[in-house]
ZALO-743768 format. One record per residue (C-alpha): residue number from 1; x, y, z. Coordinates in nm, 4 decimals, m for minus. Layout:
BEGIN
[atom NUM, [X, Y, Z]] ...
***
This chain:
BEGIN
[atom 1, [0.0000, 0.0000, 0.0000]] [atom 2, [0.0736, 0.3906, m0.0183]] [atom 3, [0.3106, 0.4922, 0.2367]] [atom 4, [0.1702, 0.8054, 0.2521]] [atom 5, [m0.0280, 0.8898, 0.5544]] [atom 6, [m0.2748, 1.1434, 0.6031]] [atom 7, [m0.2923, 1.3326, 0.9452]] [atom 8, [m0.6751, 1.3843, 1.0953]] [atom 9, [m0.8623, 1.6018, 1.0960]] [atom 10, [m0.9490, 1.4680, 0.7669]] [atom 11, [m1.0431, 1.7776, 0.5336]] [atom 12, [m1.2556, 1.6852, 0.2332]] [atom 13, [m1.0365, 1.8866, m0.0059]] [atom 14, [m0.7336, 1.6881, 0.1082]] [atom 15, [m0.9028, 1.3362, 0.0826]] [atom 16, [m1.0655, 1.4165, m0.2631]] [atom 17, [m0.6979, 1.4836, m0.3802]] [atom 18, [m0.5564, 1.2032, m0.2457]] [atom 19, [m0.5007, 0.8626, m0.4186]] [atom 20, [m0.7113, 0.5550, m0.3311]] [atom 21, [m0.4297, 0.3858, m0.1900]] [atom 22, [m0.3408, 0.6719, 0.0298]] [atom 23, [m0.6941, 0.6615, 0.1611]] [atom 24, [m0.6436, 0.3039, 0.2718]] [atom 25, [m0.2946, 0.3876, 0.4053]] [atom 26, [m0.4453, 0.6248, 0.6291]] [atom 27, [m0.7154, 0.4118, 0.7762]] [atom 28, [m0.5036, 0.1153, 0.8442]] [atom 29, [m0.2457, 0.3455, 1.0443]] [atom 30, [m0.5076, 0.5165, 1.2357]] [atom 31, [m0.6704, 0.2137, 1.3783]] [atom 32, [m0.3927, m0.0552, 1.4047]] [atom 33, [m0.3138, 0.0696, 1.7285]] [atom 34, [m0.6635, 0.0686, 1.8792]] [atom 35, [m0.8154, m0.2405, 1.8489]] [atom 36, [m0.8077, m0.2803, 2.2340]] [atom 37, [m0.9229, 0.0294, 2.3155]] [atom 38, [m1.3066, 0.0390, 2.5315]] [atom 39, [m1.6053, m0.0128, 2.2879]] [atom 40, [m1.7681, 0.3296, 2.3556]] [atom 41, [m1.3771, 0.5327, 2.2713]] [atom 42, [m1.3813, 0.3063, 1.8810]] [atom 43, [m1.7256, 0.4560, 1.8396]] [atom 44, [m1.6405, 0.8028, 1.9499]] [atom 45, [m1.3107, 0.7900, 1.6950]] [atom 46, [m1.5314, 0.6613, 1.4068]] [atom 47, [m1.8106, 0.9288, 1.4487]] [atom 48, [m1.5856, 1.1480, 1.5106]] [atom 49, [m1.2947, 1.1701, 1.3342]] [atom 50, [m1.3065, 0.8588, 1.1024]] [atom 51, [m1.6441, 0.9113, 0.8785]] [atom 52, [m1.4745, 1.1712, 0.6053]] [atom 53, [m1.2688, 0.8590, 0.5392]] [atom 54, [m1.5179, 0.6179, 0.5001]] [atom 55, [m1.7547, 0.8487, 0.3071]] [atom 56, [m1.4594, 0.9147, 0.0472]] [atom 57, [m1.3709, 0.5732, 0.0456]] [atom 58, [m1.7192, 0.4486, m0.0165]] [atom 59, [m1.7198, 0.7105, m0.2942]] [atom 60, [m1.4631, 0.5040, m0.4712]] [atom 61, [m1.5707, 0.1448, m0.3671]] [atom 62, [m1.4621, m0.0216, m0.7067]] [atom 63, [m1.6857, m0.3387, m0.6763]] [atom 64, [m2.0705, m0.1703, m0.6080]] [atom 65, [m2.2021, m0.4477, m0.7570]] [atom 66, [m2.2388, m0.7049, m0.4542]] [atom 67, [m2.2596, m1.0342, m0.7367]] [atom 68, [m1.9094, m0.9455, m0.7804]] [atom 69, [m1.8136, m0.8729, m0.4868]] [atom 70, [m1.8258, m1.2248, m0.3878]] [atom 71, [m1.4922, m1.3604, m0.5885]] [atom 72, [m1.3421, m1.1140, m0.3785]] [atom 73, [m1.4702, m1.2262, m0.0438]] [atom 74, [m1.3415, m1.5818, m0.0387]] [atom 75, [m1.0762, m1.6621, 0.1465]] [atom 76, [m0.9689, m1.5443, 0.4980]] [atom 77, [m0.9626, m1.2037, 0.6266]] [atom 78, [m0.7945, m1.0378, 0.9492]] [atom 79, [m1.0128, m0.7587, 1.1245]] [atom 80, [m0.7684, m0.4808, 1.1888]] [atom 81, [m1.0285, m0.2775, 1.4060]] [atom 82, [m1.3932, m0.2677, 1.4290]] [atom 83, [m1.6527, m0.1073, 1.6327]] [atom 84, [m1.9064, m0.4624, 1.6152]] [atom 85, [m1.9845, m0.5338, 1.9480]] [atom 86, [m2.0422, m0.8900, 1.8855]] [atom 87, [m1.6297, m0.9518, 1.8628]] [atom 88, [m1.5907, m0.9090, 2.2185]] [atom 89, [m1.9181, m1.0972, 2.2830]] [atom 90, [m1.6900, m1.2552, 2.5871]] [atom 91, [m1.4235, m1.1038, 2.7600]] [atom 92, [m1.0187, m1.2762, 2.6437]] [atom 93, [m1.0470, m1.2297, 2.2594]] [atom 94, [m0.6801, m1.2706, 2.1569]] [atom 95, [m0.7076, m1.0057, 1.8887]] [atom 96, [m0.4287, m1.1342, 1.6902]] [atom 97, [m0.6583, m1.4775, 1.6697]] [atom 98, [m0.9592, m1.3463, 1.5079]] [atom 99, [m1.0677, m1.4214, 1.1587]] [atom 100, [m1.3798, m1.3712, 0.8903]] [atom 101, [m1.3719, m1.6826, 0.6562]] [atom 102, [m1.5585, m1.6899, 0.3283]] [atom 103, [m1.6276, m1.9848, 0.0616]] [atom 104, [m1.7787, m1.9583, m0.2583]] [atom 105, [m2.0541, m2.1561, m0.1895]] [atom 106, [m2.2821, m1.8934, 0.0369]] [atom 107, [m2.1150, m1.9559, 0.3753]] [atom 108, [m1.8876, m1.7379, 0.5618]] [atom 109, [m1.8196, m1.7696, 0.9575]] [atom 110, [m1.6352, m1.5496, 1.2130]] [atom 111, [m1.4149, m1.7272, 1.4428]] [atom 112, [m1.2109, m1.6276, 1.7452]] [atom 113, [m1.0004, m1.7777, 1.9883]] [atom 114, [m1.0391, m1.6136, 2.3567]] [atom 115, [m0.8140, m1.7005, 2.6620]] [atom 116, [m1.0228, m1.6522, 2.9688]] [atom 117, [m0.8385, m1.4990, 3.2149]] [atom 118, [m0.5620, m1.3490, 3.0213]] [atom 119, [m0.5495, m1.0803, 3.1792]] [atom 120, [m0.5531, m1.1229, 3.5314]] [atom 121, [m0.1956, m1.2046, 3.6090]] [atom 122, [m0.2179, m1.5217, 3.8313]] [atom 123, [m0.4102, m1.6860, 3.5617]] [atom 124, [m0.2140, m1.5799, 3.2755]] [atom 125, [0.0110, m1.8509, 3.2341]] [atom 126, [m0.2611, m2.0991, 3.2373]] [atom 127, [m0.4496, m1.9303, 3.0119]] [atom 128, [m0.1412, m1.8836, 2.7712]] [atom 129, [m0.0521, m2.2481, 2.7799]] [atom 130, [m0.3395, m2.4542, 2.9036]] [atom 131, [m0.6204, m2.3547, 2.7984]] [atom 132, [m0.8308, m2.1798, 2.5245]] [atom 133, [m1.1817, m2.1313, 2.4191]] [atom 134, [m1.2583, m2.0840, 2.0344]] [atom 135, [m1.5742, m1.9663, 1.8697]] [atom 136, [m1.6913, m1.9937, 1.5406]] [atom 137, [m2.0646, m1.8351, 1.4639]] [atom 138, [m2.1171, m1.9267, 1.0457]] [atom 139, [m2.3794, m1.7885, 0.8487]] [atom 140, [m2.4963, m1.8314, 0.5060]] [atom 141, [m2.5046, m1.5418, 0.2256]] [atom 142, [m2.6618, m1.4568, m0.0829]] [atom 143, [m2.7457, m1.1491, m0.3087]] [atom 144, [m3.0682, m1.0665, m0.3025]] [atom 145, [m3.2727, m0.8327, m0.5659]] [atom 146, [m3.4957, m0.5549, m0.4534]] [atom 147, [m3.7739, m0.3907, m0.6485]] [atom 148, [m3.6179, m0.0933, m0.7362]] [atom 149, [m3.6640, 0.2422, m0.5041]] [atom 150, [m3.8267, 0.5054, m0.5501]] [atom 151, [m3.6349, 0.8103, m0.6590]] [atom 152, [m3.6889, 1.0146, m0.3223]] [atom 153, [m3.6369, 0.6751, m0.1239]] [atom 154, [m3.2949, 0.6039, 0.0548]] [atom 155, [m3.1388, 0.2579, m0.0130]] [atom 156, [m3.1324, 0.0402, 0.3037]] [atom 157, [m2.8422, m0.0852, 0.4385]] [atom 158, [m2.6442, m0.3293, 0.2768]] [atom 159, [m2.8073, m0.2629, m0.0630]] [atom 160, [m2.6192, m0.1505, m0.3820]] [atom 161, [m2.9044, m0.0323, m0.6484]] [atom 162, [m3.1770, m0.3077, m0.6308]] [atom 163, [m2.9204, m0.5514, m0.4852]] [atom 164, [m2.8750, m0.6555, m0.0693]] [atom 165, [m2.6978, m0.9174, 0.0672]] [atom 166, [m2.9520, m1.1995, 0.2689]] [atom 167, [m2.7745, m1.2843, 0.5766]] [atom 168, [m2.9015, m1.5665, 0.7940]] [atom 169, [m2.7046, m1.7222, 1.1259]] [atom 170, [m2.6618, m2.0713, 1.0774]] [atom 171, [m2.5082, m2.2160, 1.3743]] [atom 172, [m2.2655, m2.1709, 1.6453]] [atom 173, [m1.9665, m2.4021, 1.7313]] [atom 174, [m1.7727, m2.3333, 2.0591]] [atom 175, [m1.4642, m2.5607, 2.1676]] [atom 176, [m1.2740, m2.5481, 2.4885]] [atom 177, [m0.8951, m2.6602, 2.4377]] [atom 178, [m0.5852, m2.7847, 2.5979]] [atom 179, [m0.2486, m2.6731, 2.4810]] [atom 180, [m0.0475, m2.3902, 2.3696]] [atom 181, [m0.1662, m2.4576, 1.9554]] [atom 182, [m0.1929, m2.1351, 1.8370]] [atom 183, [m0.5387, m2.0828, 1.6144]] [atom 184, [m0.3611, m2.0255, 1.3455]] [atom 185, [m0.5392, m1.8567, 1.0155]] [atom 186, [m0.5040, m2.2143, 0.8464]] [atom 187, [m0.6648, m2.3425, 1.1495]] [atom 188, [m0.9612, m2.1411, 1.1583]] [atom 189, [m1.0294, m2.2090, 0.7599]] [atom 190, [m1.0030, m2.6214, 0.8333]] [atom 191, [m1.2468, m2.5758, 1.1231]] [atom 192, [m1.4801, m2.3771, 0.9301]] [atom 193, [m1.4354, m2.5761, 0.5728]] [atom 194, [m1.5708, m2.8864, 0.8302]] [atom 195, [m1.8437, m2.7176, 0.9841]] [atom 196, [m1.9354, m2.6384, 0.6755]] [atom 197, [m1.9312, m2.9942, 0.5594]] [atom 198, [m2.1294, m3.0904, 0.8028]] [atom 199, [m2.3697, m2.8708, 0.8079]] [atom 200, [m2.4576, m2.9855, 0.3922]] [atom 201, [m2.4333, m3.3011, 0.5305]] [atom 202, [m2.6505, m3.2712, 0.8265]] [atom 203, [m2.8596, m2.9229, 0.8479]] [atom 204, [m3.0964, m3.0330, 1.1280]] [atom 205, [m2.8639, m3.2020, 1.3516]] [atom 206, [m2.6166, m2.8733, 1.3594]] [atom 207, [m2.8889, m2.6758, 1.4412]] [atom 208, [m2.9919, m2.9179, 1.7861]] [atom 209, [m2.6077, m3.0009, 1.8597]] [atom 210, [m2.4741, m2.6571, 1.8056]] [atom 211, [m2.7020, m2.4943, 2.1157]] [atom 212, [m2.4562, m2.4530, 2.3919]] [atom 213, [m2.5047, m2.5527, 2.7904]] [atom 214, [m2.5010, m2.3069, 3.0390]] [atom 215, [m2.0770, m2.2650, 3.1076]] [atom 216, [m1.8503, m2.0354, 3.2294]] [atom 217, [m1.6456, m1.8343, 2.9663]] [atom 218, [m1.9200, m2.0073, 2.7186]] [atom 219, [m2.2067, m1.8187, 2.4745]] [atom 220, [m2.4878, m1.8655, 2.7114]] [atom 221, [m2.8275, m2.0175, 2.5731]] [atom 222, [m2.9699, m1.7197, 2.6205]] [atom 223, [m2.7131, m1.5065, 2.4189]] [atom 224, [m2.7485, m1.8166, 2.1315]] [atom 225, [m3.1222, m1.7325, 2.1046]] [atom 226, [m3.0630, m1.3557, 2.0727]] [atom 227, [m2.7472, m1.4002, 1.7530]] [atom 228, [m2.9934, m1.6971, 1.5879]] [atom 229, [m3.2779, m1.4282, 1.5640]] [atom 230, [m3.0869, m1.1782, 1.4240]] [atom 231, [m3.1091, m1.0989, 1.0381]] [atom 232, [m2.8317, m0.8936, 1.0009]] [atom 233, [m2.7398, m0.6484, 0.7420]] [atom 234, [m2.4006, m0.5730, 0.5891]] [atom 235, [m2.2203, m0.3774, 0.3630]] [atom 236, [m1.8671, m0.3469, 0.2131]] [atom 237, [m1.8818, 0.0550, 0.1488]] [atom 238, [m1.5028, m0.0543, 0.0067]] [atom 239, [m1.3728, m0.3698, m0.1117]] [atom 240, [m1.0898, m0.4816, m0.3255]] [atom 241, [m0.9246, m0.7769, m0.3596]] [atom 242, [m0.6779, m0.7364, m0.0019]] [atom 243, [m0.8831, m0.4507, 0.1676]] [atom 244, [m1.2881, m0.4146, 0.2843]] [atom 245, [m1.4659, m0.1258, 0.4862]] [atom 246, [m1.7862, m0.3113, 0.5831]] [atom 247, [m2.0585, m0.1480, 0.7630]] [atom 248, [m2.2743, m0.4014, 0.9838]] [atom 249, [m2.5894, m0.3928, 1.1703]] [atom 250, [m2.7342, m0.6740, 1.3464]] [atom 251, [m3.0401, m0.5214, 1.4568]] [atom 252, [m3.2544, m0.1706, 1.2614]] [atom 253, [m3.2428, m0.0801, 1.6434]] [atom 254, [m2.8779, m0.0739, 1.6881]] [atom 255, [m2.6139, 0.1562, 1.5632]] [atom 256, [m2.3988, 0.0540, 1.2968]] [atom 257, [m2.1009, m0.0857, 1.3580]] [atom 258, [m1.7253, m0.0617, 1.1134]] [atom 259, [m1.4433, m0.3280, 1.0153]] [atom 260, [m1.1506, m0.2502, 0.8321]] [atom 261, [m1.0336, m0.5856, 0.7473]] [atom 262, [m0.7213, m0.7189, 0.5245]] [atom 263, [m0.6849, m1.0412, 0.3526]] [atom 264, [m0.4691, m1.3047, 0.5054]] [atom 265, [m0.2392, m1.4881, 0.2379]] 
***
């Protein structure tokens, strides 16, 4: 990428001069160093100082149309930084360890490995070395067409003319493990290219099997009910073929939330 940076404020006169890959630059060297940072200070930096960016780089999204977009989904991507609340949906993420996961045939999955514990220091070295807890929630998608707005009307979320991606949860694995095997990008895709498997194989039986019981450090039954209702809506504002800008919102009721995400070789 551009090693030019841009310093914020971001002006719009200096972003509509600057090259694409500047843009992206910018953004990645903004954020790399926040991914840690409390929920509520991410949203106050997008809002705040981050939204000329994505405006100008949604401006210049080279792949609107979302039936192309998906060639340049598959594979395995690497959130830099994002505002979803969902990735820290229990406390340990090892950021380092998190993943989105695509295949071509309508099934993607976001999977993280969290150490419980990590960061109290009498439990940190167990939780280093001894134990782990990954979780992988896969959902299908497809592009579906809209009858065409009205003039005056404002496109939904997630839609790109008379085109939105259909999003539906389709199940939720969670493993506990023992040992210091790191979950490795390759790791992640092999988990998810089985679930996968056998979910084609089996649909109803990963739907019963895939309901957690009540555990510590665990997605709770009750927070499995609230993700399988869910429909929600997404949006790459920018994506090329090793950088996306989505824009996500599970609920109409919640805000929305931002990745900037890189492809993983």
């Amino acid at each position: 990428m551009d090693s030019v940076v841009l310093d914020a404020p971001f002006e719009p006169a200096a972003l509509a001069e600057a090259s694409t890959a500047t843009l992206k630059t910018s953004l990645i060297k903004h954020v790399e160093e926040r991914e840690a940072e409390p929920m509520a200070k991410k949203v106050r930096f997008a809002n705040q100082t981050l939204m000329p960016l994505f405006n100008e780089l949604e401006k210049r999204n080279p792949t609107p149309d979302l039936h192309q977009q998906i060639p340049l989904l598959k594979g395995v991507w690497s959130s830099v930084w994002s505002t979803n609340p969902f990735q820290d949906i229990l406390p340990g993420r090892v950021h380092h360890e998190s993943y989105q996961v695509f295949s071509d045939n309508g099934f993607y999955a976001n999977l993280a490995r969290y150490k419980p514990g990590r960061k109290a220091p009498i439990l940190s070295w167990i939780s280093r070395w001894l134990l782990s807890y990954d979780l992988m929630v896969m959902q299908s998608y497809a592009v579906q067409s809209q009858a065409s707005a009205e003039p005056d009307q404002p496109l939904a979320p997630g839609q790109s003319g008379n085109q939105s991606w259909e999003i539906q949860n389709v199940c939720i694995k969670q493993v506990l493990r023992v040992g210091s095997r790191s979950f490795s990008a390759e790791t992640a895709q092999a988990w998810f290219e089985q679930a996968v498997d056998n979910y084609q194989k089996q649909p109803e039986s990963q739907l019963q099997t895939s309901i957690p019981s009540q555990s510590t450090n665990r997605v709770t039954a009750k927070q499995y009910q609230q993700i399988s209702k869910a429909r929600p809506q997404l949006d790459n504002l920018y994506i090329d073929q090793d950088f996306r800008l989505v824009k996500t919102q599970r609920e109409k009721s919640q805000r929305p939330s931002y990745t900037v995400a890189i492809r993983l070789p």
